[in-house]
MMTF fields as JSON, N, C-alpha, C and O atoms, coordinates in Angstrom:
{
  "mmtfVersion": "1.0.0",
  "mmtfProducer": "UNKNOWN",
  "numBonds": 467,
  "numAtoms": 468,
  "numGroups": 117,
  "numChains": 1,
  "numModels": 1,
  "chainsPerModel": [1],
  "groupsPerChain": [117],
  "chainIdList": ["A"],
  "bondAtomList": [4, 2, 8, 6, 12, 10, 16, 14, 20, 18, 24, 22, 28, 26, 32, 30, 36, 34, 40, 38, 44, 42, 48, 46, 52, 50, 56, 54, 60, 58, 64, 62, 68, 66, 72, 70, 76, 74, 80, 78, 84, 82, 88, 86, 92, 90, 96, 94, 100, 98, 104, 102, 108, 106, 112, 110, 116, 114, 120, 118, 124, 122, 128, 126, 132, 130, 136, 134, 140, 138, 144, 142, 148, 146, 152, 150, 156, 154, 160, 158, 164, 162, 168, 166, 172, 170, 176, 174, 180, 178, 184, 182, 188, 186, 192, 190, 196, 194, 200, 198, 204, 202, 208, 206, 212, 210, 216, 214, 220, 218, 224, 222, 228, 226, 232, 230, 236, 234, 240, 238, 244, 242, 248, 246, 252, 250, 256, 254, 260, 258, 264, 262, 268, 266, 272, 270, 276, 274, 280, 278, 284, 282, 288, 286, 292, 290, 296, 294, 300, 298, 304, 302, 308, 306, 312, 310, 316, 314, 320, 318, 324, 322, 328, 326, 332, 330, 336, 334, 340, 338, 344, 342, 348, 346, 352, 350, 356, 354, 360, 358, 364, 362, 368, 366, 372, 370, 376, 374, 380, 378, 384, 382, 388, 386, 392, 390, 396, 394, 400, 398, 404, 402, 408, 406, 412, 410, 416, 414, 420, 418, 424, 422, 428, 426, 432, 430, 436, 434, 440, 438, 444, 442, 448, 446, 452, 450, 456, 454, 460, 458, 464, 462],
  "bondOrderList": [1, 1, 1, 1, 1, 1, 1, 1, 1, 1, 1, 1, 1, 1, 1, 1, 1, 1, 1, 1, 1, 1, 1, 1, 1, 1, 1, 1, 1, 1, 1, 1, 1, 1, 1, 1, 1, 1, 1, 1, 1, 1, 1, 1, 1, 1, 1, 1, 1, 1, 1, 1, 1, 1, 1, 1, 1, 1, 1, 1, 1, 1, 1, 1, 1, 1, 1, 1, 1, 1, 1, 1, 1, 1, 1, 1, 1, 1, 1, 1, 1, 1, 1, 1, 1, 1, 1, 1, 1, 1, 1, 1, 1, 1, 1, 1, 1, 1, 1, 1, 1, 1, 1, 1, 1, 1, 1, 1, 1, 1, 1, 1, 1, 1, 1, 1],
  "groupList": [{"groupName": "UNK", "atomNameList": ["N", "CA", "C", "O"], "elementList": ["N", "C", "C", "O"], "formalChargeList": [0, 0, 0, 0], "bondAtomList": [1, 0, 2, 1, 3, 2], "bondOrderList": [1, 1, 2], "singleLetterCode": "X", "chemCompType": "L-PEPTIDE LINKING"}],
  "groupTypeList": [0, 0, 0, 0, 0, 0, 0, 0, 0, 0, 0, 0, 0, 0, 0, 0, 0, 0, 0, 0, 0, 0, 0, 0, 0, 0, 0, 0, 0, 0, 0, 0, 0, 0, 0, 0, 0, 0, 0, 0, 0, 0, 0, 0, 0, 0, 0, 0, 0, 0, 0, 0, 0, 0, 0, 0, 0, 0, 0, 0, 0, 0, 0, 0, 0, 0, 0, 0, 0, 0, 0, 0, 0, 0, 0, 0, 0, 0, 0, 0, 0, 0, 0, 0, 0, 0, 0, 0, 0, 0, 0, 0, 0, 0, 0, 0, 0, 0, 0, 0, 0, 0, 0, 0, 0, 0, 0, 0, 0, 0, 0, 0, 0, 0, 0, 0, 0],
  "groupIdList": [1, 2, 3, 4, 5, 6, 7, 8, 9, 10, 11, 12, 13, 14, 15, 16, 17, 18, 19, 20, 21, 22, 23, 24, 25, 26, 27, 28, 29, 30, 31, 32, 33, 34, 35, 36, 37, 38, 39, 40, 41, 42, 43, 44, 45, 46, 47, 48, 49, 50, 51, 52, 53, 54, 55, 56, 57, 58, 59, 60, 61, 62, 63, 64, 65, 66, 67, 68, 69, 70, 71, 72, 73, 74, 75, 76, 77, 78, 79, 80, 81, 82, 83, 84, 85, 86, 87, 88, 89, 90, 91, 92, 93, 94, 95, 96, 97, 98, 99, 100, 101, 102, 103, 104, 105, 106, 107, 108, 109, 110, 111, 112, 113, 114, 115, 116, 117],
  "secStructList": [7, 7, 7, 6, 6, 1, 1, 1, 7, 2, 2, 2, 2, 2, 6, 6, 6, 6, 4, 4, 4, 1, 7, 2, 2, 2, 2, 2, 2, 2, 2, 2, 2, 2, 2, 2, 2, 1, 7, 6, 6, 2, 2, 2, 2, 2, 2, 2, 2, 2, 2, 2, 1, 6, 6, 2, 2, 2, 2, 2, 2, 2, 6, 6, 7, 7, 2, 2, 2, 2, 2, 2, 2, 2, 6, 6, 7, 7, 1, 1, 1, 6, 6, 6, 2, 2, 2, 2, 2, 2, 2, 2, 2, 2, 2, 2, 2, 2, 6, 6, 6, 7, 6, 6, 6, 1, 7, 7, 7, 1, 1, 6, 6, 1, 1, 7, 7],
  "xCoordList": [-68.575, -68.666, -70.059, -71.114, -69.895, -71.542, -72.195, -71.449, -73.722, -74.304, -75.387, -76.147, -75.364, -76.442, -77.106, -76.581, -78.308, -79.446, -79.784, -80.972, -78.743, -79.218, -79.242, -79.74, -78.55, -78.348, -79.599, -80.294, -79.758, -80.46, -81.827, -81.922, -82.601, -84.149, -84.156, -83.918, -84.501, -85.038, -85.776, -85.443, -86.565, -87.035, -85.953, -85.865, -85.172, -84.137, -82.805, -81.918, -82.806, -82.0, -82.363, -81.835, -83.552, -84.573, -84.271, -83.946, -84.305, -85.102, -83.846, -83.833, -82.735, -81.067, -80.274, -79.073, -80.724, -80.048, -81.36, -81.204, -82.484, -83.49, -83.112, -83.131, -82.795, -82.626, -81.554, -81.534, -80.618, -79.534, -79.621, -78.852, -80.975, -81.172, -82.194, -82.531, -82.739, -83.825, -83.286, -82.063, -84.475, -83.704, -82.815, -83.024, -81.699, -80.382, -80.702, -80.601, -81.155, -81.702, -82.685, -82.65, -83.985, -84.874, -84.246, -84.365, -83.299, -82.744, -82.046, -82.083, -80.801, -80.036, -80.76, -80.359, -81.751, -82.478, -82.573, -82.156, -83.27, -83.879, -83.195, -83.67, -81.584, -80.691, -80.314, -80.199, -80.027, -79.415, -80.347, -79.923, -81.743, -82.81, -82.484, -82.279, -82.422, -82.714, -81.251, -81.362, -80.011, -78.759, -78.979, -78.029, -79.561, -79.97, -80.904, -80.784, -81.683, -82.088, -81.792, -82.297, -80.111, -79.72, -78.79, -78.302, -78.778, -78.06, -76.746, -76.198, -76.39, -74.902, -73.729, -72.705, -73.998, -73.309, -73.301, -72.28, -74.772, -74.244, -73.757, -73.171, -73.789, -72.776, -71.777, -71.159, -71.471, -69.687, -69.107, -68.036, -70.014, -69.978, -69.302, -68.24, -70.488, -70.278, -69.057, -68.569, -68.7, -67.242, -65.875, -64.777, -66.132, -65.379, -64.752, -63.652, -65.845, -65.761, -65.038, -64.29, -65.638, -65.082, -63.613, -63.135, -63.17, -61.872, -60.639, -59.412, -61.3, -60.442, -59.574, -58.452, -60.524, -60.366, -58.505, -57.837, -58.221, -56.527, -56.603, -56.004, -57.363, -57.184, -58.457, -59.168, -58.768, -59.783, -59.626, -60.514, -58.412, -58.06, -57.698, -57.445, -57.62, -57.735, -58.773, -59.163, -59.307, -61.138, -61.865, -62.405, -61.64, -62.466, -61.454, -62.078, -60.272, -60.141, -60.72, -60.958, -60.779, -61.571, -62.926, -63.589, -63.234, -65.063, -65.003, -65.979, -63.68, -63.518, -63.336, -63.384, -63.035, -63.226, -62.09, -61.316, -61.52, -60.09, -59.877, -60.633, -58.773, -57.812, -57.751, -57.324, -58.361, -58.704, -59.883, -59.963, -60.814, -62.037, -62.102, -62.799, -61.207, -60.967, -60.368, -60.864, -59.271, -59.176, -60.137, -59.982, -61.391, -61.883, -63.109, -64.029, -63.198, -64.03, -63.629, -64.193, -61.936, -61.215, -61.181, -61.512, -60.87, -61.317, -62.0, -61.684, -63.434, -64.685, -65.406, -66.176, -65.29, -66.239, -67.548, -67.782, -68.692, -69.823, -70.62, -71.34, -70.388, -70.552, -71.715, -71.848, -72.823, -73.866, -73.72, -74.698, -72.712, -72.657, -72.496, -72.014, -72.886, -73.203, -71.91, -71.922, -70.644, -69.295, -69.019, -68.59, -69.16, -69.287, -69.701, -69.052, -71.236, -72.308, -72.06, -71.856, -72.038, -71.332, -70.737, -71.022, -69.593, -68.582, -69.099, -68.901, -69.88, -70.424, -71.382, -71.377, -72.099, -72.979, -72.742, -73.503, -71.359, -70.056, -70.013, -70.454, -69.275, -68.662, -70.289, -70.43, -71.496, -72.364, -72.879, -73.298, -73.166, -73.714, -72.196, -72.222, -71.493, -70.576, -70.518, -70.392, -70.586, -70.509, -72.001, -72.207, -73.076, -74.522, -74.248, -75.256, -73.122, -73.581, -72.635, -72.592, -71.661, -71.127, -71.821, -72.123, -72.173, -73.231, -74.446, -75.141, -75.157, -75.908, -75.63, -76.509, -74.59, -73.839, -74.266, -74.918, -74.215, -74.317, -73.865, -74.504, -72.528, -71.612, -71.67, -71.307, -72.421, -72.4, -73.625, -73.572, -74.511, -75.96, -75.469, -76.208, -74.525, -74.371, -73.961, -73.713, -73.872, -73.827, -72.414, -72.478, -71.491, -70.693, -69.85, -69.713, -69.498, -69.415, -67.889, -67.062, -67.732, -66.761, -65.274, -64.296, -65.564, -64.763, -63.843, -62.638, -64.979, -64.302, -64.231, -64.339, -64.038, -63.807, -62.204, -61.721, -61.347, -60.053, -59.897, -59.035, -60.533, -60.749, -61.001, -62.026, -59.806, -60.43, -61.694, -61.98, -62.344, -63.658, -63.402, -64.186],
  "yCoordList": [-74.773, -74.376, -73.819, -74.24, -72.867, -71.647, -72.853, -73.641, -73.207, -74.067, -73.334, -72.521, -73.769, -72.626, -73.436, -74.348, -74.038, -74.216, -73.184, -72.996, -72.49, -71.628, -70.336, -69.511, -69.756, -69.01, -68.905, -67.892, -69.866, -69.277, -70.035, -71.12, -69.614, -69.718, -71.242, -71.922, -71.779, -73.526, -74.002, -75.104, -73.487, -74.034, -74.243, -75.457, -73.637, -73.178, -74.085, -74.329, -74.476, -75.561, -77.031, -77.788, -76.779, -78.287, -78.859, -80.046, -78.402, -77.881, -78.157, -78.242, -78.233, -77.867, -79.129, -79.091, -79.881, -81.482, -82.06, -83.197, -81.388, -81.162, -80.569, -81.237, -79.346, -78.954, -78.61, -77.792, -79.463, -79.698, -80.342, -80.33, -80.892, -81.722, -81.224, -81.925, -79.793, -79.184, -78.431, -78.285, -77.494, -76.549, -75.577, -75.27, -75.173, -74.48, -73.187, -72.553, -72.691, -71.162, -70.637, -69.567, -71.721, -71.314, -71.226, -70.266, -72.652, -73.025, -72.049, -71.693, -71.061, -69.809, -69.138, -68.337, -68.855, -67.117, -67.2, -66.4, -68.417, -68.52, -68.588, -68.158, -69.331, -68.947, -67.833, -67.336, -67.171, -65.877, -64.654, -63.524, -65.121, -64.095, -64.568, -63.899, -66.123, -66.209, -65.3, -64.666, -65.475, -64.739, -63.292, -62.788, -62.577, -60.923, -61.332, -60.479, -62.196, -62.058, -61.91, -61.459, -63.001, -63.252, -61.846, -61.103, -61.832, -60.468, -60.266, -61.124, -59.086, -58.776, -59.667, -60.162, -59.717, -59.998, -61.714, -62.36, -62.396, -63.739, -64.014, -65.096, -63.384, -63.913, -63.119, -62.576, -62.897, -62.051, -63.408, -63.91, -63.904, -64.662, -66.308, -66.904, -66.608, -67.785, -67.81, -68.823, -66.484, -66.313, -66.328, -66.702, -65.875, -66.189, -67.764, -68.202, -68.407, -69.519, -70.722, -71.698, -70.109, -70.657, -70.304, -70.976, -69.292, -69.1, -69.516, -69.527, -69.747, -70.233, -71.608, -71.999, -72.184, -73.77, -73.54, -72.548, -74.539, -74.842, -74.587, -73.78, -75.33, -75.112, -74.602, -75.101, -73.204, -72.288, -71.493, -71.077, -71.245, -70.575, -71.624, -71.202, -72.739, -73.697, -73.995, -74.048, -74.26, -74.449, -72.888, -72.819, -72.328, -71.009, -71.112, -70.873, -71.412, -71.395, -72.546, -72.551, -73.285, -74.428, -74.724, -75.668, -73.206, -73.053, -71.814, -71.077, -71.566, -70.911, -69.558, -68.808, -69.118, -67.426, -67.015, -67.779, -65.792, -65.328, -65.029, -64.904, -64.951, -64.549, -63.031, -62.809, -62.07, -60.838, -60.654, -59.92, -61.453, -61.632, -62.26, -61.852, -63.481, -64.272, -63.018, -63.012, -61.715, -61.183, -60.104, -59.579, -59.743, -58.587, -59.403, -58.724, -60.586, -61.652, -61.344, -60.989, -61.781, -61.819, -60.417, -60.481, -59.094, -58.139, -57.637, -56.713, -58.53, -57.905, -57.107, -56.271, -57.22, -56.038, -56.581, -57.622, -55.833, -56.084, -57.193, -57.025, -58.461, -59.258, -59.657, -60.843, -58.686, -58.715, -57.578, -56.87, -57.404, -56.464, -57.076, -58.208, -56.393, -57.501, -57.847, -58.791, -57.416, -57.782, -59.166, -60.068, -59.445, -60.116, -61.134, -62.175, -60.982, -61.862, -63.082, -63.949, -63.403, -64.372, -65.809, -66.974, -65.114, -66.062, -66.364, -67.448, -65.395, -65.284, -66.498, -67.364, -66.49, -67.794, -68.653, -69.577, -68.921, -69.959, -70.776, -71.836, -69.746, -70.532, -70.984, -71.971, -69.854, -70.713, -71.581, -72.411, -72.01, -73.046, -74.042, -74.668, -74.283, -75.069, -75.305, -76.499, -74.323, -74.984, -75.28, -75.616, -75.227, -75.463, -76.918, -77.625, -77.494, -79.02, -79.886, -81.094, -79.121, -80.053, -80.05, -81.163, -79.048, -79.686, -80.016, -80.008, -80.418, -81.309, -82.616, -83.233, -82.993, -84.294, -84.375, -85.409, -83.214, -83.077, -83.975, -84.621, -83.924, -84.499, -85.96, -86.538, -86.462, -87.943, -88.073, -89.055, -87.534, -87.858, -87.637, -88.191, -87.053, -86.998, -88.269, -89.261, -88.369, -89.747, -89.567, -89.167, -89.743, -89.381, -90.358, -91.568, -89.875, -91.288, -92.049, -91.587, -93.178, -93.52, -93.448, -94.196, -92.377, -91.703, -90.636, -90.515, -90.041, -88.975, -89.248, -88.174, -90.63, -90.688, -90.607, -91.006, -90.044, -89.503, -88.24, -87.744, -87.841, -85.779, -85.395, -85.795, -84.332, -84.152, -83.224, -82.166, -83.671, -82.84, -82.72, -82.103],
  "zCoordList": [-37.163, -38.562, -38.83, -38.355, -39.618, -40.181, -40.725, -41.307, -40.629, -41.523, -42.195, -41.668, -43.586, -44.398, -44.153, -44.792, -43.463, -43.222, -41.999, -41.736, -41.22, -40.383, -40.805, -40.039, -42.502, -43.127, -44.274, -44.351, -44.991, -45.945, -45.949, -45.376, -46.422, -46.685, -46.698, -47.696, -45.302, -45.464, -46.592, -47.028, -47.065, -48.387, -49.429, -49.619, -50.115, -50.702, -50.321, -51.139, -49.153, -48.143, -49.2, -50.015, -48.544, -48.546, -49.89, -49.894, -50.721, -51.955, -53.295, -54.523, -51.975, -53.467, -53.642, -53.911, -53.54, -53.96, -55.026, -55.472, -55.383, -55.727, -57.145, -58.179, -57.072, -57.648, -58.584, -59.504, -58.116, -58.879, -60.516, -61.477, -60.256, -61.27, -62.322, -63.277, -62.064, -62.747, -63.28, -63.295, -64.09, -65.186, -64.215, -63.041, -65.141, -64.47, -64.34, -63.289, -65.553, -64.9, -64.213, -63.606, -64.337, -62.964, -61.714, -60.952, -61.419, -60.119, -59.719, -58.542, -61.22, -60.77, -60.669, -59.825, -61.017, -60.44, -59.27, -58.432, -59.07, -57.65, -56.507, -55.456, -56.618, -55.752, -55.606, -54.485, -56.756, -56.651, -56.056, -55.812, -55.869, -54.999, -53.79, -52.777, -53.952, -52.418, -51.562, -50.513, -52.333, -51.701, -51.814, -51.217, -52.163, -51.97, -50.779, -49.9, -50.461, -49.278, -47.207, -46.179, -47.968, -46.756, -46.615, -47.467, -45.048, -44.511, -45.364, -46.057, -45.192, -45.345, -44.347, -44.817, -43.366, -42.264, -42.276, -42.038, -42.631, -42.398, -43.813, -43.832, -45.084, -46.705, -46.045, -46.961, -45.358, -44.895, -44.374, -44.716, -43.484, -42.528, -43.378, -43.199, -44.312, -44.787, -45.901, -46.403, -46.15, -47.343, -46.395, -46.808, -45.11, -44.177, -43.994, -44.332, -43.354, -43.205, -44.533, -44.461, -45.503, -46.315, -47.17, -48.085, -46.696, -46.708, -45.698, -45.797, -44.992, -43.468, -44.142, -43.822, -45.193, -45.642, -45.716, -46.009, -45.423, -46.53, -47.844, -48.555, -48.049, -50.16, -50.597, -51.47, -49.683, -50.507, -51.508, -52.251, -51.555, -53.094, -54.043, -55.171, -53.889, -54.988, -55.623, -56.789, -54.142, -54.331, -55.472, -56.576, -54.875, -55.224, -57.201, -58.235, -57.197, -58.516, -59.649, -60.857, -58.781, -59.839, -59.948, -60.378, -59.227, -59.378, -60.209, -60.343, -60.844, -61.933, -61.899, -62.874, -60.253, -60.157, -60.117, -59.541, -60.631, -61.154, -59.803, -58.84, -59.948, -58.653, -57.808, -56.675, -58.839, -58.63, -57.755, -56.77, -58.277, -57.363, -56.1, -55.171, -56.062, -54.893, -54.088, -52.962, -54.319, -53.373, -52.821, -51.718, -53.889, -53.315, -52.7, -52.242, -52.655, -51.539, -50.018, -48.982, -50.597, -49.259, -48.628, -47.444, -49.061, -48.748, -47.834, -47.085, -47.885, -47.64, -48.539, -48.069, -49.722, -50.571, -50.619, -50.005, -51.469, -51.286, -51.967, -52.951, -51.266, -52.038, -52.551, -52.853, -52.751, -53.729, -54.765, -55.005, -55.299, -55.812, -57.131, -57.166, -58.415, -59.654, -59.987, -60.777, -59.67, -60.124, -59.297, -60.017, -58.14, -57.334, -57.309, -57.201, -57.436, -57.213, -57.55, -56.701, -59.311, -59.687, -59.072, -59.35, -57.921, -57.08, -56.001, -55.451, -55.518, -54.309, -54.335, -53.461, -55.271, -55.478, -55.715, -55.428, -56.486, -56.376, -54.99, -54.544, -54.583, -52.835, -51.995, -51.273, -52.374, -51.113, -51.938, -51.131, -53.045, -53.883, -53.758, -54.817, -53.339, -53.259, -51.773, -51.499, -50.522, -49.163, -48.869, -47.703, -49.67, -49.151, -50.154, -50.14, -50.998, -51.579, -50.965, -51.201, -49.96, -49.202, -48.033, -47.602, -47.373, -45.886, -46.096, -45.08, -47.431, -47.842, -48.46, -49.062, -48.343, -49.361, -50.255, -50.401, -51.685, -52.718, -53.67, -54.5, -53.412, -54.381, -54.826, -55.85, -53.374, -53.311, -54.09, -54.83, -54.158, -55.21, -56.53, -57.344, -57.052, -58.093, -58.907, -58.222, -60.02, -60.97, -61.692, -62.855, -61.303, -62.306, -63.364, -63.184, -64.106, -65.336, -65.02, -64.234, -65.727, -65.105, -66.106, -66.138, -66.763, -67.867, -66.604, -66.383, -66.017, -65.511, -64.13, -63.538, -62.968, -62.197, -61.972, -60.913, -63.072, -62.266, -61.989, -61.262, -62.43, -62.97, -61.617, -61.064, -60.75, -59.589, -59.04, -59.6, -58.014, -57.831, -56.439, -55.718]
}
């Protein structure tokens, strides 16, 4: 399996269980530079991988991205492209908080421990 610590900017790695918890739009800019940084070929790479999943179009819908987009992902279109971008930062901000065990640092209330995640 692709691991974004071999993909994207180790600091930025280091840095995102961190930052989960700081202001939201510094943290989005700063992801979203750091993903114009990484190649074309390895965000091809890591939208790949993460489509391979069984329930990646479930996944990818309950990170809220329409179904139109999920296909021009699947495609291959340019996924820094500002129509794009958006989802694109979706899926690797979602497979960079599972191969960091994101989810598990999180606090979640016990209102919404049936709500699936």
């Amino acid at each position: 399996m692709l691991k974004m610590i071999d993909v994207l900017e180790h600091s930025l790695v280091q840095n995102f269980s961190d930052s989960l918890f700081n202001s939201t739009e510094q943290c989005e800019n700063q992801f979203n530079q750091a993903l114009f940084n990484v190649s074309d070929i390895d965000l091809q790479n890591i939208i790949s991988t993460f489509f391979m999943r069984h329930d990646a179009t479930d996944l990818a819908q309950h990170l809220d991205i329409q179904s139109e987009t999920i296909e021009q992902l699947q495609a291959g279109s340019d996924l820094k492209d500002e129509s794009l971008m958006t989802a694109t930062a979706k899926i690797v901000a979602y497979c960079l908080a599972v191969e960091t065990d994101a989810f598990n640092q999180v606090d979640v209330a016990e209102s919404l421990q049936d709500y699936p995640m």
